[in-house]
N, C-alpha and C positions, 0 to 999 in steps of 0.2 A: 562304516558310516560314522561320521564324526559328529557326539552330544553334544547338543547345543544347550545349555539353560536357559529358556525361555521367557521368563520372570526375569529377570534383569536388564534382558534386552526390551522388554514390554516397558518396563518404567522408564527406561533411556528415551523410549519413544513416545511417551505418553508426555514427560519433561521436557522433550525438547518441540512438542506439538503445544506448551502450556506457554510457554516463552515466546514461544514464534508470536502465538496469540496477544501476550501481554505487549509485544513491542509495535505488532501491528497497531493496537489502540494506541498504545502512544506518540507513536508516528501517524496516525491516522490514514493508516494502508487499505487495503481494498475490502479487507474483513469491516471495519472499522464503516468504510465510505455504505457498505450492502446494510448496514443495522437501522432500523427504525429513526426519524429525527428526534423521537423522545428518549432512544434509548442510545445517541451521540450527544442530545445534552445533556444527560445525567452523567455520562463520562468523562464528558470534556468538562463539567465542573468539577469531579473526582480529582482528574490531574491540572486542576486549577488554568487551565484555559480560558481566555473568556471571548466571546460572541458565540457566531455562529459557527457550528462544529465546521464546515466545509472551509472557510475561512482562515487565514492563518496570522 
């Protein structure tokens, strides 16, 4: 049976589950569209957007 090290591949995934996340907000993807409207305009002013988050 062939050892895997498990801890490397965990932060592989855990990184590339942190990214998908970041690009979702700033594409304003489906993670992004499901969040609270107070918690898309404190966002959208973060990455300097401005009106309303749904809006482009």
């Amino acid at each position: 049976m062939m050892k895997v090290n498990r801890k490397p591949v965990l932060m592989l995934i855990v990184i590339m589950v942190f990214v998908a996340g970041l690009l979702d907000v700033k594409c304003r993807g489906l993670f992004f569209r499901m969040l609270p409207y107070a918690a898309q305009t404190y966002l959208a002013s973060i990455l300097n957007h401005e009106g309303y988050p749904g809006s482009h």
